[in-house]
PLY file of the C-alpha trace (Angstrom):
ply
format ascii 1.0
element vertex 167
property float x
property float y
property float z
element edge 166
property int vertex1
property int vertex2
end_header
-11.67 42.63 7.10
-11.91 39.84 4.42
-14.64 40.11 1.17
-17.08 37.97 1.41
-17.12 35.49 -1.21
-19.25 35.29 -3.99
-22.59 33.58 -3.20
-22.67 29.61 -3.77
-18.93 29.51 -4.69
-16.96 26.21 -4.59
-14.17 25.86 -2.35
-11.74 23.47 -4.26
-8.73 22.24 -1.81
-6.21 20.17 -3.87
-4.97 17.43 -2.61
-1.54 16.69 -1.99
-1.12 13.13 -0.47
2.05 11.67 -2.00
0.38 8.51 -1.41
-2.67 9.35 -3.22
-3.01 9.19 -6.33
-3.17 12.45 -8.79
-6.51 11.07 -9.83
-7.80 10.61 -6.69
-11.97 10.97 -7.04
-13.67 13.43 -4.25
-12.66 12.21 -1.24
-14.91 13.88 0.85
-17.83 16.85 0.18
-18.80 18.94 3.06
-21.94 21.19 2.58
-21.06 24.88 4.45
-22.84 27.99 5.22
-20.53 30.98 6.47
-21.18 33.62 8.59
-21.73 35.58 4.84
-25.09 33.27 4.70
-23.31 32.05 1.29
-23.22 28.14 0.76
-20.32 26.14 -0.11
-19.11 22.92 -1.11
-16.00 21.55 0.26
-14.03 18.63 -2.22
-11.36 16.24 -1.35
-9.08 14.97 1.35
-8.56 18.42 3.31
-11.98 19.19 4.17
-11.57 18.39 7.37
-8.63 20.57 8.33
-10.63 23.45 6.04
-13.38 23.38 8.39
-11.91 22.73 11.52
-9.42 26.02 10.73
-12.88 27.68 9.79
-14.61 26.95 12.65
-12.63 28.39 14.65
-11.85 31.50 13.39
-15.87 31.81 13.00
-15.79 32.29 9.21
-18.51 28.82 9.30
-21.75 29.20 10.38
-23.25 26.07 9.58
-22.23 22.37 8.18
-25.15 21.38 6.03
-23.98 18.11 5.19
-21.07 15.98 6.51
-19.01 13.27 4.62
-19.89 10.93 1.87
-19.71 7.85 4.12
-20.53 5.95 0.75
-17.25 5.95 -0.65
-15.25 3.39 -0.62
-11.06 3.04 -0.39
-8.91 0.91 -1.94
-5.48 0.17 -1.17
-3.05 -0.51 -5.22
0.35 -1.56 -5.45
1.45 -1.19 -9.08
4.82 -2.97 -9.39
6.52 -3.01 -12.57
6.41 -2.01 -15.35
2.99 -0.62 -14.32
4.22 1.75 -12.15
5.97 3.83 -14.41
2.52 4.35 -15.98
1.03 5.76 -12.60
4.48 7.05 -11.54
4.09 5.44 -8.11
4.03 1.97 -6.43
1.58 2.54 -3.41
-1.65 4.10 -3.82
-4.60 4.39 -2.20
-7.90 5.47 -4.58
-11.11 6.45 -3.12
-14.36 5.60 -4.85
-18.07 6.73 -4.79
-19.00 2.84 -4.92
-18.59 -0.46 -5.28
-16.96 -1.86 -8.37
-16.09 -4.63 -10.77
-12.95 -5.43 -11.96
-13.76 -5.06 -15.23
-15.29 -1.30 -14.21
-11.95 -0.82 -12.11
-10.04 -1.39 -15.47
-12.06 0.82 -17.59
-11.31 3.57 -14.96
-7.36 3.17 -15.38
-7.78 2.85 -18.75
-9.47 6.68 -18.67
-6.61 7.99 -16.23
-3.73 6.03 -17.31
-4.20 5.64 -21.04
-3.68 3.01 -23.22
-0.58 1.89 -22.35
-1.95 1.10 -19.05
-4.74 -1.09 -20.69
-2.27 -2.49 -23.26
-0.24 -4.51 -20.36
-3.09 -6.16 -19.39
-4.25 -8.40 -21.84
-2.98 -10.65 -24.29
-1.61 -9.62 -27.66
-2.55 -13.25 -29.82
-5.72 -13.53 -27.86
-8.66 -11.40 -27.85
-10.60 -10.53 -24.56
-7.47 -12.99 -22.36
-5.56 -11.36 -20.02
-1.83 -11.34 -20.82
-0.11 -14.56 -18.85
2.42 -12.29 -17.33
0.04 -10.58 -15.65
-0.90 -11.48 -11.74
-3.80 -9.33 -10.20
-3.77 -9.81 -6.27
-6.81 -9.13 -4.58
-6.10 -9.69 -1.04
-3.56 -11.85 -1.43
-5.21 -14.23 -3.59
-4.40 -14.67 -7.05
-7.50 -14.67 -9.77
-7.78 -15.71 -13.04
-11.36 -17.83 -13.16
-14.08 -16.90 -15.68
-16.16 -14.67 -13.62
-13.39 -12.52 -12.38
-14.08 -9.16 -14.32
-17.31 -9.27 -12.25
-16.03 -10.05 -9.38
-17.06 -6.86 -6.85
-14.29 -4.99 -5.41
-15.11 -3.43 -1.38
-13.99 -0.83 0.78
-10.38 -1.61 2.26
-9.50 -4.25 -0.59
-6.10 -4.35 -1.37
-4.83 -5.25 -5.20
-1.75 -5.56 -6.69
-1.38 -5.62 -10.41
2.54 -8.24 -10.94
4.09 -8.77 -13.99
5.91 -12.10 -13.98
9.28 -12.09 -16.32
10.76 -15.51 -17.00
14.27 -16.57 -18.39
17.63 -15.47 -17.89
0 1
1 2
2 3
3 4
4 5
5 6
6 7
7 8
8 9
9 10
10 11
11 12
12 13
13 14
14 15
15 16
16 17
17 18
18 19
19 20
20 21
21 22
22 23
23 24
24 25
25 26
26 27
27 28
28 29
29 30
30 31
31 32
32 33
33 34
34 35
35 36
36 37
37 38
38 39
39 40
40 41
41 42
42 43
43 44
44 45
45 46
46 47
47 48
48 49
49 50
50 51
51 52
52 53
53 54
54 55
55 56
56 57
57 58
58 59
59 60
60 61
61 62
62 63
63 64
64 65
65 66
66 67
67 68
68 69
69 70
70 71
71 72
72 73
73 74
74 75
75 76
76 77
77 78
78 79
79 80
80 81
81 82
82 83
83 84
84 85
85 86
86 87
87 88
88 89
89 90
90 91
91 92
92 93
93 94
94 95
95 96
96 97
97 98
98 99
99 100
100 101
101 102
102 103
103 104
104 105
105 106
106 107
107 108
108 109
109 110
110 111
111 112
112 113
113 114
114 115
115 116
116 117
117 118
118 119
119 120
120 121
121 122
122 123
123 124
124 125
125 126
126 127
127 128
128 129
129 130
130 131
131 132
132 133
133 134
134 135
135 136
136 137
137 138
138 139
139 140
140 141
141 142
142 143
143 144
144 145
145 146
146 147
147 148
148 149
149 150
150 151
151 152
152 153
153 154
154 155
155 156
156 157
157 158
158 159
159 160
160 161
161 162
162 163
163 164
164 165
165 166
Protein backbone atom coordinates (compact mmCIF):
# COMPACT_ATOMS: atom_id res chain seq x y z
CA UNK A 1 0.00 0.00 0.00
CA UNK A 2 1.14 3.50 -1.23
CA UNK A 3 2.02 6.64 1.50
CA UNK A 4 -0.20 9.02 1.41
CA UNK A 5 1.09 12.18 0.27
CA UNK A 6 1.85 15.04 2.15
CA UNK A 7 -1.21 17.26 2.82
CA UNK A 8 -1.88 20.13 0.10
CA UNK A 9 1.03 18.93 -2.12
CA UNK A 10 1.25 19.97 -5.82
CA UNK A 11 1.16 17.47 -8.39
CA UNK A 12 3.41 18.93 -11.21
CA UNK A 13 3.05 16.75 -14.63
CA UNK A 14 5.56 18.07 -17.23
CA UNK A 15 4.63 18.40 -20.34
CA UNK A 16 6.03 16.82 -23.21
CA UNK A 17 4.18 17.91 -26.46
CA UNK A 18 6.85 18.22 -29.17
CA UNK A 19 4.56 20.64 -30.57
CA UNK A 20 4.32 22.71 -27.58
CA UNK A 21 6.41 24.87 -26.72
CA UNK A 22 9.04 24.41 -23.61
CA UNK A 23 7.45 27.53 -22.26
CA UNK A 24 4.18 26.54 -22.55
CA UNK A 25 2.04 28.56 -19.56
CA UNK A 26 -0.43 26.15 -17.36
CA UNK A 27 -2.42 24.58 -19.64
CA UNK A 28 -4.89 23.36 -17.50
CA UNK A 29 -5.35 23.34 -13.30
CA UNK A 30 -7.55 20.74 -11.86
CA UNK A 31 -8.48 21.17 -8.11
CA UNK A 32 -8.38 17.29 -6.41
CA UNK A 33 -9.20 15.74 -3.20
CA UNK A 34 -7.95 11.99 -2.77
CA UNK A 35 -9.24 9.35 -0.95
CA UNK A 36 -6.22 10.69 1.76
CA UNK A 37 -8.75 13.86 2.23
CA UNK A 38 -5.44 15.83 1.04
CA UNK A 39 -6.02 18.56 -1.75
CA UNK A 40 -4.15 18.92 -4.85
CA UNK A 41 -3.53 20.95 -7.72
CA UNK A 42 -3.06 19.46 -11.03
CA UNK A 43 -0.79 21.84 -13.82
CA UNK A 44 -0.48 21.50 -17.48
CA UNK A 45 -1.48 19.53 -20.52
CA UNK A 46 -1.73 15.93 -18.79
CA UNK A 47 -4.22 16.59 -16.28
CA UNK A 48 -6.61 14.94 -17.91
CA UNK A 49 -4.98 11.56 -18.41
CA UNK A 50 -3.68 12.13 -14.47
CA UNK A 51 -7.12 12.08 -13.35
CA UNK A 52 -8.78 9.86 -15.53
CA UNK A 53 -5.81 7.08 -14.50
CA UNK A 54 -6.73 8.30 -10.85
CA UNK A 55 -10.13 7.85 -11.00
CA UNK A 56 -10.06 4.76 -11.69
CA UNK A 57 -7.81 3.21 -9.59
CA UNK A 58 -9.85 5.21 -6.72
CA UNK A 59 -6.82 7.19 -5.49
CA UNK A 60 -9.45 10.62 -6.34
CA UNK A 61 -12.10 11.31 -4.26
CA UNK A 62 -13.24 14.48 -5.42
CA UNK A 63 -12.56 17.16 -8.43
CA UNK A 64 -12.95 20.51 -6.78
CA UNK A 65 -12.49 22.49 -9.72
CA UNK A 66 -12.31 21.60 -13.45
CA UNK A 67 -10.36 23.44 -16.27
CA UNK A 68 -9.45 27.01 -16.76
CA UNK A 69 -11.85 27.48 -19.69
CA UNK A 70 -10.31 31.12 -19.73
CA UNK A 71 -7.29 30.37 -21.46
CA UNK A 72 -6.79 30.98 -24.62
CA UNK A 73 -4.54 29.01 -27.59
CA UNK A 74 -2.65 30.25 -30.13
CA UNK A 75 -1.36 28.56 -33.04
CA UNK A 76 2.97 30.27 -34.08
CA UNK A 77 4.90 29.41 -36.94
CA UNK A 78 8.40 30.86 -36.48
CA UNK A 79 10.18 30.52 -39.85
CA UNK A 80 13.59 31.66 -40.17
CA UNK A 81 15.89 32.78 -38.69
CA UNK A 82 13.43 32.95 -35.75
CA UNK A 83 13.16 29.54 -35.32
CA UNK A 84 16.46 28.77 -34.35
CA UNK A 85 15.72 31.09 -31.40
CA UNK A 86 12.65 28.86 -30.25
CA UNK A 87 14.27 25.73 -31.75
CA UNK A 88 11.02 24.84 -33.53
CA UNK A 89 8.80 26.01 -36.44
CA UNK A 90 5.20 25.01 -35.23
CA UNK A 91 3.98 25.86 -31.92
CA UNK A 92 1.07 26.13 -30.24
CA UNK A 93 1.17 28.52 -26.78
CA UNK A 94 -1.61 28.57 -24.39
CA UNK A 95 -2.48 31.74 -22.53
CA UNK A 96 -4.45 32.81 -19.36
CA UNK A 97 -5.95 35.77 -21.60
CA UNK A 98 -6.31 37.85 -24.18
CA UNK A 99 -3.38 39.82 -25.48
CA UNK A 100 -1.79 42.59 -27.47
CA UNK A 101 0.79 42.29 -29.76
CA UNK A 102 2.86 44.44 -28.18
CA UNK A 103 2.17 42.22 -24.70
CA UNK A 104 2.72 39.01 -26.98
CA UNK A 105 6.25 40.48 -27.78
CA UNK A 106 7.23 41.38 -24.36
CA UNK A 107 6.43 37.69 -23.46
CA UNK A 108 9.01 36.27 -26.15
CA UNK A 109 11.22 38.73 -25.30
CA UNK A 110 11.16 37.11 -21.44
CA UNK A 111 11.39 33.41 -22.89
CA UNK A 112 13.41 33.89 -25.88
CA UNK A 113 15.84 36.64 -24.96
CA UNK A 114 17.10 39.36 -26.68
CA UNK A 115 18.00 38.02 -29.67
CA UNK A 116 14.48 37.17 -30.20
CA UNK A 117 13.45 40.90 -29.64
CA UNK A 118 16.50 42.14 -31.60
CA UNK A 119 15.00 40.64 -35.07
CA UNK A 120 12.12 42.47 -34.72
CA UNK A 121 12.67 45.93 -35.03
CA UNK A 122 14.68 48.20 -36.88
CA UNK A 123 18.32 48.95 -36.17
CA UNK A 124 18.42 52.99 -37.70
CA UNK A 125 14.96 53.52 -36.38
CA UNK A 126 13.75 53.61 -32.95
CA UNK A 127 10.34 52.01 -31.90
CA UNK A 128 9.90 50.68 -36.23
CA UNK A 129 9.73 47.30 -36.81
CA UNK A 130 12.57 45.96 -38.97
CA UNK A 131 11.26 45.93 -42.90
CA UNK A 132 12.24 42.36 -43.21
CA UNK A 133 10.00 41.43 -40.87
CA UNK A 134 6.25 40.06 -41.89
CA UNK A 135 3.92 39.19 -38.86
CA UNK A 136 0.84 37.08 -40.19
CA UNK A 137 -2.07 37.11 -38.18
CA UNK A 138 -4.46 34.95 -39.91
CA UNK A 139 -3.22 35.30 -43.00
CA UNK A 140 -3.21 38.91 -43.18
CA UNK A 141 -0.23 40.90 -43.16
CA UNK A 142 -0.06 44.07 -40.53
CA UNK A 143 1.97 46.85 -40.31
CA UNK A 144 -0.67 49.99 -39.57
CA UNK A 145 -0.15 52.27 -36.55
CA UNK A 146 -2.35 50.64 -34.10
CA UNK A 147 -1.05 47.18 -34.58
CA UNK A 148 0.89 46.61 -31.20
CA UNK A 149 -2.64 46.99 -29.75
CA UNK A 150 -4.24 45.10 -31.84
CA UNK A 151 -5.92 42.07 -29.46
CA UNK A 152 -4.84 38.67 -30.20
CA UNK A 153 -7.96 35.64 -29.53
CA UNK A 154 -8.21 32.15 -28.86
CA UNK A 155 -7.37 29.98 -32.08
CA UNK A 156 -5.39 32.94 -33.88
CA UNK A 157 -2.79 31.82 -35.91
CA UNK A 158 0.63 34.09 -36.44
CA UNK A 159 3.51 33.69 -38.25
CA UNK A 160 6.52 35.82 -37.61
CA UNK A 161 8.58 35.87 -41.89
CA UNK A 162 11.67 37.30 -42.51
CA UNK A 163 11.87 38.50 -46.11
CA UNK A 164 15.66 38.27 -47.67
CA UNK A 165 16.15 40.10 -50.94
CA UNK A 166 19.02 39.90 -53.60
CA UNK A 167 20.95 37.27 -55.04
Amino acid sequence: QEDPPSKDATVLIEIKDPISSPIMRKDKVMKIRSKYGNSFEVYGCMADTFLIGSIQSGYIEEIMEGVNDKLISLKFRFEPPFNEITKGTNQIINFENELTIKELLEFFKEHFGEKFYELLWDKKKRDEFSSFLSIIINGRSYRDENFLKTVLKDGDDISFLYLYFGG
